[in-house]
C-alpha positions as CSV (number, residue, x, y, z in Angstrom):
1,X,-26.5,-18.7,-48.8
2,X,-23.2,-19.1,-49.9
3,X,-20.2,-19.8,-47.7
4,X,-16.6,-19.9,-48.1
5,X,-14.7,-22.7,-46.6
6,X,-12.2,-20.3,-45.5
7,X,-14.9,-18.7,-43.1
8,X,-16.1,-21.4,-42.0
9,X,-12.9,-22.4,-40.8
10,X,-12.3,-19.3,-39.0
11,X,-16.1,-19.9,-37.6
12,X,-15.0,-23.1,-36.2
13,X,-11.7,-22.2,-34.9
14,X,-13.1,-19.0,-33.0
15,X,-16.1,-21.6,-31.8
16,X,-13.7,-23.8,-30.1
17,X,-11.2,-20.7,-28.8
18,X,-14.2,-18.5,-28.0
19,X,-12.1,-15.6,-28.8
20,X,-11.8,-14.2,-32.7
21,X,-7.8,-12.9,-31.5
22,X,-6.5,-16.2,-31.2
23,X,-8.4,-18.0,-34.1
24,X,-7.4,-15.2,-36.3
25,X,-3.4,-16.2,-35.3
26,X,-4.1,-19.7,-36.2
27,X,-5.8,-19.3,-39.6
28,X,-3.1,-16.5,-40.2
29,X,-5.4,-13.4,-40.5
30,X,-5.2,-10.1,-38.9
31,X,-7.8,-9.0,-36.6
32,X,-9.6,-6.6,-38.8
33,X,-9.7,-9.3,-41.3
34,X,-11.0,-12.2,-39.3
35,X,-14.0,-9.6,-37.7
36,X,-14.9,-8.9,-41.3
37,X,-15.3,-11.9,-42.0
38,X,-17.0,-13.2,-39.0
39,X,-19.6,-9.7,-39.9
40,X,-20.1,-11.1,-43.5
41,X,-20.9,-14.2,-42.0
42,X,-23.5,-13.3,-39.7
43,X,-25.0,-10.7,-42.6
44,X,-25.7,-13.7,-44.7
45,X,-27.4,-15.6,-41.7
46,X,-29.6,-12.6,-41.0
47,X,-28.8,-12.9,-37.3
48,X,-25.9,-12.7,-34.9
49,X,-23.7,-16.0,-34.2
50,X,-21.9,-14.9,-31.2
51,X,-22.0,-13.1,-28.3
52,X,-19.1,-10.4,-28.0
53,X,-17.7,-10.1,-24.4
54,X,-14.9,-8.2,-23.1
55,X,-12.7,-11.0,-23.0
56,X,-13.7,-13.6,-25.6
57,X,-17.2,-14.6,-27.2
58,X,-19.5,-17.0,-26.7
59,X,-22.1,-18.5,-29.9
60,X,-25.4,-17.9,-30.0
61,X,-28.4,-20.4,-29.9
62,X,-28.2,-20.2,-34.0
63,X,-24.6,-19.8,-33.5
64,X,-24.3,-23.3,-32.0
65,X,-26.5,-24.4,-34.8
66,X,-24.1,-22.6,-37.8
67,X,-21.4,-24.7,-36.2
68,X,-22.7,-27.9,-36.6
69,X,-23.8,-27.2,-40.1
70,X,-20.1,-25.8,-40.9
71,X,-18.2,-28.6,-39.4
72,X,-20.3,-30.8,-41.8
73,X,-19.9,-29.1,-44.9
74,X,-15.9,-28.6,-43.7
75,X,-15.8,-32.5,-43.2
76,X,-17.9,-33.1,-46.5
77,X,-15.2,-30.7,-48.3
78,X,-12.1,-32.4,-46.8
79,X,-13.9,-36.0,-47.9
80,X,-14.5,-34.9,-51.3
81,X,-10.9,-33.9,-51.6
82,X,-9.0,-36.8,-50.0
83,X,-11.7,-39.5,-52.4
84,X,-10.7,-37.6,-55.6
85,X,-7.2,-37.9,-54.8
86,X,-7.8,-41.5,-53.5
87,X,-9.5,-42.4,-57.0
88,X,-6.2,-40.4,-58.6
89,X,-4.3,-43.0,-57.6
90,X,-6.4,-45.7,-58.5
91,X,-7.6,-46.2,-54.5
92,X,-11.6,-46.8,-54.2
93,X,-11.5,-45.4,-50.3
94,X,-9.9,-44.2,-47.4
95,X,-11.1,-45.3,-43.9
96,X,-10.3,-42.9,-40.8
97,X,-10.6,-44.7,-37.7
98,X,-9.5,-43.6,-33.9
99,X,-9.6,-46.7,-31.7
100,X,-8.6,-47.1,-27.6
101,X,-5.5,-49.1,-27.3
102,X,-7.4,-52.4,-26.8
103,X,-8.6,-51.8,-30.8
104,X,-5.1,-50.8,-32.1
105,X,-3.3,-53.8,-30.2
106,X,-6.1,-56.7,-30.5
107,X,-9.8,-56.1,-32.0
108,X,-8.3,-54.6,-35.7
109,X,-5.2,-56.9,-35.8
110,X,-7.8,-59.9,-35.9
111,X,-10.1,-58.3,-37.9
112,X,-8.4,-55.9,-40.8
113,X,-6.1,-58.4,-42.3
114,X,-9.2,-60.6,-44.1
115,X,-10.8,-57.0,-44.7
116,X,-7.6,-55.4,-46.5
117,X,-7.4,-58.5,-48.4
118,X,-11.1,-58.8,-49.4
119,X,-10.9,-54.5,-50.2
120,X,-7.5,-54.5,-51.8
121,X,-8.4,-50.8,-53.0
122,X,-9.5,-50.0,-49.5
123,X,-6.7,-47.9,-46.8
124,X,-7.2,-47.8,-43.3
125,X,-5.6,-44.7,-41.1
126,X,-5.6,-45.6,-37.6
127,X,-4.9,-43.6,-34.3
128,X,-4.6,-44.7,-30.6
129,X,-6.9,-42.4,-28.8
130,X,-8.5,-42.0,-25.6
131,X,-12.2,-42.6,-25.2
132,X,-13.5,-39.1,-25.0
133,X,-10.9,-37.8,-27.8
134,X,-12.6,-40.9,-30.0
135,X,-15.7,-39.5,-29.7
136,X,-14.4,-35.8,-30.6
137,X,-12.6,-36.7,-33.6
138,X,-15.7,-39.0,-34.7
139,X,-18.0,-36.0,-33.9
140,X,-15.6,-33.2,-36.0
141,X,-14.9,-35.3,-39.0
142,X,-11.2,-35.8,-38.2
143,X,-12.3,-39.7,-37.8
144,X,-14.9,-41.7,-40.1
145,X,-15.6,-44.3,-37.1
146,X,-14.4,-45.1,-33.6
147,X,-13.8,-48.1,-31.3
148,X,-13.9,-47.8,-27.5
149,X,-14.7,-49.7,-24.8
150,X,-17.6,-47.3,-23.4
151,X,-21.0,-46.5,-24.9
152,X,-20.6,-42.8,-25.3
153,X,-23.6,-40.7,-24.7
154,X,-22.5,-37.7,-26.4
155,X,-25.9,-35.5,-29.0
156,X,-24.3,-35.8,-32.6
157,X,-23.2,-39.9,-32.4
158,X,-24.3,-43.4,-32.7
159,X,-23.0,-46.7,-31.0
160,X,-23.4,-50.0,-32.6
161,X,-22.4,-52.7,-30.4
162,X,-20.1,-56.1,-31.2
163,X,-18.2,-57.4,-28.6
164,X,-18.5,-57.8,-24.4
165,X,-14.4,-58.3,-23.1
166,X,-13.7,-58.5,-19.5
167,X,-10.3,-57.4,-17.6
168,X,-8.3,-60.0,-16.2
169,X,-5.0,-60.3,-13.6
170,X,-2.0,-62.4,-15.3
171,X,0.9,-63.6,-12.9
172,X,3.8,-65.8,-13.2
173,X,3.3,-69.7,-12.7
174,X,4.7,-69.9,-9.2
175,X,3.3,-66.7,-7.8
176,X,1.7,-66.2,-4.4
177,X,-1.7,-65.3,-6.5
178,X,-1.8,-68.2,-8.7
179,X,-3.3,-70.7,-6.7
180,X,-6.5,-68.0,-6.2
181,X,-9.2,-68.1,-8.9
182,X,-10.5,-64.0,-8.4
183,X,-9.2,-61.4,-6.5
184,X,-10.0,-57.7,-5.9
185,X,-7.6,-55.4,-8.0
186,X,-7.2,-53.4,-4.1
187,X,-6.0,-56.4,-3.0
188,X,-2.9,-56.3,-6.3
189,X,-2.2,-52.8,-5.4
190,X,0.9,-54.1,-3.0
191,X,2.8,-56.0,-5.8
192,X,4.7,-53.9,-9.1
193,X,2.6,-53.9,-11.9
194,X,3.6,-54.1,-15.8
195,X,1.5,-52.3,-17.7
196,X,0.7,-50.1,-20.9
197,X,2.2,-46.9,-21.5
198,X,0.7,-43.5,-20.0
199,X,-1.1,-42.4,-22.6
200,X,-3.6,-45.7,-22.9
201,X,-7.1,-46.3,-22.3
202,X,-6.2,-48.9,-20.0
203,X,-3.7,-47.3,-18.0
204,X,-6.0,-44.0,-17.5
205,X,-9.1,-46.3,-16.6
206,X,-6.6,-48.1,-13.8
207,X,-5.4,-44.9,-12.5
208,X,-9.2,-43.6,-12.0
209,X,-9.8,-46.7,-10.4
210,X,-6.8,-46.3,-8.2
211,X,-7.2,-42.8,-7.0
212,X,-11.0,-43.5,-6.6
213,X,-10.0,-45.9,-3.4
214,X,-7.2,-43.4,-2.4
215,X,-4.4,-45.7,-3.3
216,X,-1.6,-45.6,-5.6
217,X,-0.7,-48.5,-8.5
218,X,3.1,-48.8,-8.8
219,X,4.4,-49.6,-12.8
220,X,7.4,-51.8,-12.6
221,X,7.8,-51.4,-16.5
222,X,5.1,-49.7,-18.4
223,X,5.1,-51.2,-22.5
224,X,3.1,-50.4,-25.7
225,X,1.4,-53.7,-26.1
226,X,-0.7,-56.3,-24.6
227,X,1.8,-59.2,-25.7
228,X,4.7,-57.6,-24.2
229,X,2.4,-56.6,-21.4
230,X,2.2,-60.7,-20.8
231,X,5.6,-61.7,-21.8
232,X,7.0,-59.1,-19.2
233,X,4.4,-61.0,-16.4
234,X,5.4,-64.4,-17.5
235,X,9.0,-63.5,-17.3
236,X,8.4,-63.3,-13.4
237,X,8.9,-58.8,-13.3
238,X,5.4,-58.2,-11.9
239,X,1.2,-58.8,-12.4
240,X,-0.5,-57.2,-14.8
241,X,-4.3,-56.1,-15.9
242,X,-5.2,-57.0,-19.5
243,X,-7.8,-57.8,-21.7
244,X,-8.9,-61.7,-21.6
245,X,-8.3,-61.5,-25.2
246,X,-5.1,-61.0,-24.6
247,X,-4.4,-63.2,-21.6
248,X,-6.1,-66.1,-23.9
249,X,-3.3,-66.0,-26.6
250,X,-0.6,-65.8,-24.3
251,X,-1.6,-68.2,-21.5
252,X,0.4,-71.2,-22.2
253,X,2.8,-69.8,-23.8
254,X,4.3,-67.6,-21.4
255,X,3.6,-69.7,-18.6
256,X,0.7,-67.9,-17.2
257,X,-2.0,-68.1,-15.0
258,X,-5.0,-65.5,-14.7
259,X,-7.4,-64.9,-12.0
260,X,-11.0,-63.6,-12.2
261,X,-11.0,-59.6,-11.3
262,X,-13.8,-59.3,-9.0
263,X,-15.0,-55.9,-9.5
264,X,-18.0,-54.6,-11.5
265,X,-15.6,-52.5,-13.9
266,X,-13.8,-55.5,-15.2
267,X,-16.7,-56.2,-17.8
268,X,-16.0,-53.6,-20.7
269,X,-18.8,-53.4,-23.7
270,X,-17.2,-52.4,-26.7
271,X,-18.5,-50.0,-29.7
272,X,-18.1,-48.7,-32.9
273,X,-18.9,-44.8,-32.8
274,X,-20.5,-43.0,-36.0
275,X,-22.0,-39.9,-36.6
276,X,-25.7,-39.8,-36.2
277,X,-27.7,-39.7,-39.4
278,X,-25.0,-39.4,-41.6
279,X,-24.5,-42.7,-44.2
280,X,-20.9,-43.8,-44.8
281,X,-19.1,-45.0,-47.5
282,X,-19.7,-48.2,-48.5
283,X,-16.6,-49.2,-47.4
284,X,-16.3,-48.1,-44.0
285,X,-19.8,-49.8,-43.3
286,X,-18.4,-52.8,-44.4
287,X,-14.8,-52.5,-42.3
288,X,-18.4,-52.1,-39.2
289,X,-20.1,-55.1,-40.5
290,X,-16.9,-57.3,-40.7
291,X,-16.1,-56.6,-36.8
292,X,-19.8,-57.1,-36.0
293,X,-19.8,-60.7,-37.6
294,X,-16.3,-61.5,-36.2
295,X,-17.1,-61.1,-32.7
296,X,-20.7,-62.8,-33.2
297,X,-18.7,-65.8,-34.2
């Protein structure tokens, strides 16, 4: 069978609308046009793909199984394209890699500076993602690999272990905490709170935790990274939940003290995410080895 990448575009995009209408608009086809085309496509398979309703469609059994085979050859495509340009200008590869906020502000910054420098012909694209939008862009192609701070249990992906971090609670030397060595994070819920902008891992995993026990966490200054997140504590403005990582390069510094969280969700096992049975570049297996060996040091 032979498939046109523009189809299988319009396959995917009606897949994740469930209605041809709207995925026609977004590839920039009429109607009549995108039907056709969704008809050829189901000629060629011998068997219908979706199910037509009267207000959208649904795939198929062998629909849902088209899709996954499209979104690979669609991601294969796009890879082919970006390494030929890559190689155009003299470039050996290109690493795509969506990463919670703890991998954009600590786990690459200590690790991608000896990589770049040992790949010199080697890019890296990063994104700050949430966990479940990692594992998305992993699972459609628009990501190579993905670091979060969950295993994810989703059909279609792989997690490779390297690292074990645990939340902590910074305060200002001279605070009514500091003399404690753990606390409950209920029991921080009365003082202001720095923390990291809305759109973080950390700050969407504190507010689940907050609403869980019916409470609210009050942000004195929210920031967008885990040093100013301890600078902003030790200047005496509020407490804050970070990564130990992070507390550990700031304690003395910024005249800090932490405290032990006491509840179960403090410990955080963190992953790379791949694509099941798919083999990556080279490169991009050895940016996974370099993190694995960093953090078993």
């Amino acid at each position: 069978m032979n498939f046109d990448l523009r189809d299988l575009r319009l396959y995917v995009a009606v897949a994740q609308k469930s209605n041809i209408t709207h995925a026609a608009e977004e590839q920039h086809l009429s109607l009549p046009a995108a039907s056709g085309r969704i008809k050829a496509l189901e000629e060629q398979a011998g068997m219908p793909l979706l199910y037509r309703q009267a207000r959208g469609v649904r795939l198929t059994p062998a629909g849902e199984a088209f899709l996954h085979h499209a979104r690979n050859l669609l991601r294969q495509s796009e890879q082919l394209r970006s390494e030929l340009q890559e190689y155009g200008r003299g470039l050996r590869g290109h690493v795509r890699i969506q990463a919670n906020t703890t991998g954009v502000t600590d786990i690459l910054p200590a690790v991608l500076p000896r990589f770049l420098k040992a790949n010199p012909k080697v890019n890296v694209e990063l994104q700050e993602k949430h966990n479940p939008e990692i594992a998305l862009g992993v699972l459609d192609g628009s990501a190579d690999l993905g670091i979060v701070s969950t295993r994810i249990e989703t059909p279609g992906l792989r997690s490779i272990h390297f690292s074990t971090d645990r939340l902590v609670l910074i305060v200002p030397r001279g605070h009514r905490f500091a003399r404690r060595k753990s606390i409950a994070f209920a029991d921080t819920l009365d003082e202001p709170h720095v923390g990291m902008h809305a759109a973080s891992t950390l700050r969407a995993h504190l507010a689940a935790v907050t609403a869980s026990i019916g409470r609210t966490l009050h942000f004195r200054v929210e920031l967008s990274s885990f040093d100013a997140v301890c600078r902003m504590v030790g200047a005496g403005v509020g407490i804050g939940v970070v990564p130990e990582m992070s507390a550990a390069h700031n304690l003395a510094s910024m005249q800090l003290v932490q405290l032990e969280l006491t509840d179960a969700w403090r410990m955080r096992e963190r992953f790379v995410v791949v694509r099941e049975g798919e083999t990556l570049p080279a490169y991009a297996q050895a940016l996974i080895d370099a993190l694995v060996e960093f953090y078993a040091g």
